[in-house]
N, C-alpha and C positions, 0 to 999 in steps of 0.2 A: 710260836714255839720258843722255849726260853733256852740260855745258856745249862749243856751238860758238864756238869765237873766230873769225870768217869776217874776209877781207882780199876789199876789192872794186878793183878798177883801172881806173880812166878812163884809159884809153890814148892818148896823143897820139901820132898817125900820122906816123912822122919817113923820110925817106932813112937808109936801112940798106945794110951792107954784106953783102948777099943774106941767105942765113939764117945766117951768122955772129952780122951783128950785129944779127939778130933775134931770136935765141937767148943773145946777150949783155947785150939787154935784161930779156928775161925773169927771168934767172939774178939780175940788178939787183934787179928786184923783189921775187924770190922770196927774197933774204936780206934786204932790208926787210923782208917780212911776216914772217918767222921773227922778226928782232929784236923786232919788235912783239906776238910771240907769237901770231901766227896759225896757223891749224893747218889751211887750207885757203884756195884763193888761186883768184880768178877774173877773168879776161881777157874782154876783148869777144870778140864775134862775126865772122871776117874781119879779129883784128889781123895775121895773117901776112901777110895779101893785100901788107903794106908790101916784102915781100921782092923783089917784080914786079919792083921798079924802074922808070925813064922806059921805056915800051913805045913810046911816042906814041899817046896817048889808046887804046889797042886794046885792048877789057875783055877779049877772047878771049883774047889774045896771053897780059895779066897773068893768067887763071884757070889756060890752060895751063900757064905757068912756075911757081905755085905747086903745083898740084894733081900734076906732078910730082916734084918736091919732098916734097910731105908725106908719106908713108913713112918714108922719110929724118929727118924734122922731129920727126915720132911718135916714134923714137924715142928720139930725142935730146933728148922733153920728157922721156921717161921716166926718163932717166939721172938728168935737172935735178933732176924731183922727189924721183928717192931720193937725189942727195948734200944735199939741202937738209933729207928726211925734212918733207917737206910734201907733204897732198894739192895739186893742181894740178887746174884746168880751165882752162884756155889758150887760152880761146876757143875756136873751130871750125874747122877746115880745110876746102877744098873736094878731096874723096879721090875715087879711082875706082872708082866700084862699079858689077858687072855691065855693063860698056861705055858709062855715062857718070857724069855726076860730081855727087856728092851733097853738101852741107851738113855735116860734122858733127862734134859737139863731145866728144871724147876726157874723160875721167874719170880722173886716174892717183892710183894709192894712193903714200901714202909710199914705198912699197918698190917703186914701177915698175910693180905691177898697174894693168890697163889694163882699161874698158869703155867703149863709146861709142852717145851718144843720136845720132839722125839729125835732121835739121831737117824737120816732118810737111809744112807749108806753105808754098809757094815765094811770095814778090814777086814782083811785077809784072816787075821790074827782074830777078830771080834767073830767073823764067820766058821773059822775052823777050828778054833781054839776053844772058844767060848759060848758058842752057838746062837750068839745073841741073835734077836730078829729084828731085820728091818722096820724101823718105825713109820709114823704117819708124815705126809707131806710139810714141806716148810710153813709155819704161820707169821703172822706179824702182830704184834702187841702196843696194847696203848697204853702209854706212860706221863708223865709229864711233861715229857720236852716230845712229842709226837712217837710215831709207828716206829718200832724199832724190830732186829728180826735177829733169831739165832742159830747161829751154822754149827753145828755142831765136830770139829776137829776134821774129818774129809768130808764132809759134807763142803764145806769151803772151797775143795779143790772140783765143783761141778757147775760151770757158769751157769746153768739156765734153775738151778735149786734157788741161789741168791739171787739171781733176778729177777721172780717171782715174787720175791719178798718185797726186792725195791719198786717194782712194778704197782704192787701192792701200798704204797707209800711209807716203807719202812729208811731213815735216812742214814740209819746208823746200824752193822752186822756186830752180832758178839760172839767170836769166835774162841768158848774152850776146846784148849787142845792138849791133847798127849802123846807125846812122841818120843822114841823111843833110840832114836838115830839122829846125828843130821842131817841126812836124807831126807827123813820124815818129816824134821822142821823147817826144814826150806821148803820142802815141798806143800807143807800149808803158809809158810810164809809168801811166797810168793803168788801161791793161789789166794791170799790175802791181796796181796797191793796188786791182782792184777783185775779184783773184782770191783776195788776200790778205786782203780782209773776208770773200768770200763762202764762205770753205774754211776761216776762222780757224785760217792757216798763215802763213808767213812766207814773202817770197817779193824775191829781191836779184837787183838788175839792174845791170850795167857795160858803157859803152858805151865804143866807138871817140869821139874828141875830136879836133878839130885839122882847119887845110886840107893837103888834100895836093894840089894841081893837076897834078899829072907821075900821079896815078895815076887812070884811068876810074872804077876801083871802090870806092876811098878819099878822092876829092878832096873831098869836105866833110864832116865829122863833128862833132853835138850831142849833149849829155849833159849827165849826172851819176851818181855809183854812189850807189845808195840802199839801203834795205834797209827793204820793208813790213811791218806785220801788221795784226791785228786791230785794227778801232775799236771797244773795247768795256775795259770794267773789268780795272784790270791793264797796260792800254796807251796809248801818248801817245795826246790825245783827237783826232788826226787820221790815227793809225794809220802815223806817220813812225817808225821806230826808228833808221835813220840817215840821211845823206844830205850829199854834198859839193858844191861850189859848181858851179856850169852851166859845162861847158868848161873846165877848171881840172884839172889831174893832181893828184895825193897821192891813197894808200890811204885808203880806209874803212874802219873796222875796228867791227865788230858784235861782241857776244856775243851768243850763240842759246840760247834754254834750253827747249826742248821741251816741259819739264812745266809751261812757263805757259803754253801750249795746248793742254796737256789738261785747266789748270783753267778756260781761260775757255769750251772747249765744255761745258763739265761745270755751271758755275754762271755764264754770262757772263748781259747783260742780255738780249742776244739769241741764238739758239742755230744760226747763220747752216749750219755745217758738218751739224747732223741735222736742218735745215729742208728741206736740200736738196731743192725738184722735180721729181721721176723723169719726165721725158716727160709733163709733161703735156697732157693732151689739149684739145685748142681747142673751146670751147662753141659747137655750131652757129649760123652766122651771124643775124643780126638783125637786126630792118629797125624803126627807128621807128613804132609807133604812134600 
């Protein structure tokens, strides 16, 4: 498996001219992380949702207008990524599947191939707000530089979801995220670095950024794109491999190198990924003596 040059995007949520100039954003970015020599480029979670436009506050109204839409959007990422000859993950759309509308974040190769992760766990907010449904179990994809897997924003925050993935032989998580507090970005942040200690895997989050008050489902957005791994020999001692300023746009740009995580499960100081315990069973209760 070869060196990944990864590009991450804190997406500031602007008024766009429907998905013209949502898709003219994108194309933006996508020849920045070429010139930087990126070779795979990742968007938050619900950055299309910008496309809604002023609905007046009606998160239904904006799902609707996007989620028909996205087909259409799909494949007009696909086009983006093959004239740029960059992999792409462009965040997630909300698509329609089997008679309601799912979470989920498209995969496209260089060349326009297409696979996609579903989003496994709804929010509070996705669930009662917007009625999304629970999607299909975690997969793992094969790339150039090997298996890779996608968490979809809380989905990240459920250790046994990503380690099914790593299990699976995916080396690297791509985590878009959208969040709406810092609450909610810590709380995938940390469920980031703490799947990337305990899997010693590498695991990159990019979040939606910016207010947007004309949109229900985008009006306030926290972050930063960062990029985890291991806290162990071989890596910075707080296990940060990159990470750009809170709320602030510009690319991140990581190199990824796979075979320093097969040396650090191999001879690290801890061996966190073949520690792993399988169900274990809870020691009958006990009562002080």
């Amino acid at each position: 498996m070869s060196v990944l040059r990864l590009a991450l995007a804190p997406y500031p949520v602007e008024r766009v001219d429907g998905a013209r100039g949502f898709l003219g954003r994108v194309d933006d970015l996508a020849a920045t992380a070429v010139r930087a020599g990126a070779e795979l480029l990742v968007l938050p979670e619900y950055a299309a949702m910008e496309i809604a436009g002023d609905r007046g506050g009606d998160a239904l109204a904006e799902l609707a207008a996007v989620s028909a839409e996205a087909p259409a959007l799909l494949e007009a990422m696909r086009d983006l990524a093959a004239r740029h000859g960059l992999w792409l993950l462009p965040g997630s759309l909300p698509m329609p599947v089997d008679g309601g509308i799912r979470n989920i974040a498209p995969l496209i190769a260089a060349d326009g191939r297409l696979a996609l992760q579903q989003k496994s766990v709804m929010t509070r907010f996705e669930r009662e707000t917007l009625g999304i449904s629970p999607g299909t179990p975690p997969a793992v994809f094969a790339t150039p530089w090997g298996r890779i897997g996608i968490a979809i924003c809380y989905d990240v925050e459920f250790p046994t979801l990503v380690r099914a993935q790593v299990e699976a032989g995916a080396w690297l998580i791509l985590v878009p995220t959208c969040t709406d507090t810092p609450h909610g970005f810590n709380r995938v942040r940390l469920a980031a670095r703490a799947r990337a200690l305990e899997n010693q895997c590498f695991v990159a989050i990019a979040p939606t950024i910016g207010d947007a008050p004309w949109l229900a489902t985008l009006d306030e957005n926290h972050g930063y794109a960062a990029v985890f791994g291991p806290v162990d020999r071989g890596f910075p001692e707080d296990g940060v491999i990159a990470r750009g300023d809170l709320d602030r746009p510009g690319l991140v740009i990581a190199d990824l190198d796979p075979a320093r995580l097969a040396a650090v499960r191999s001879d690290g100081a801890v061996r966190n990924f073949a520690d792993w315990p399988h169900a274990p069973a809870v020691a009958p209760l006990r009562t002080p003596a």
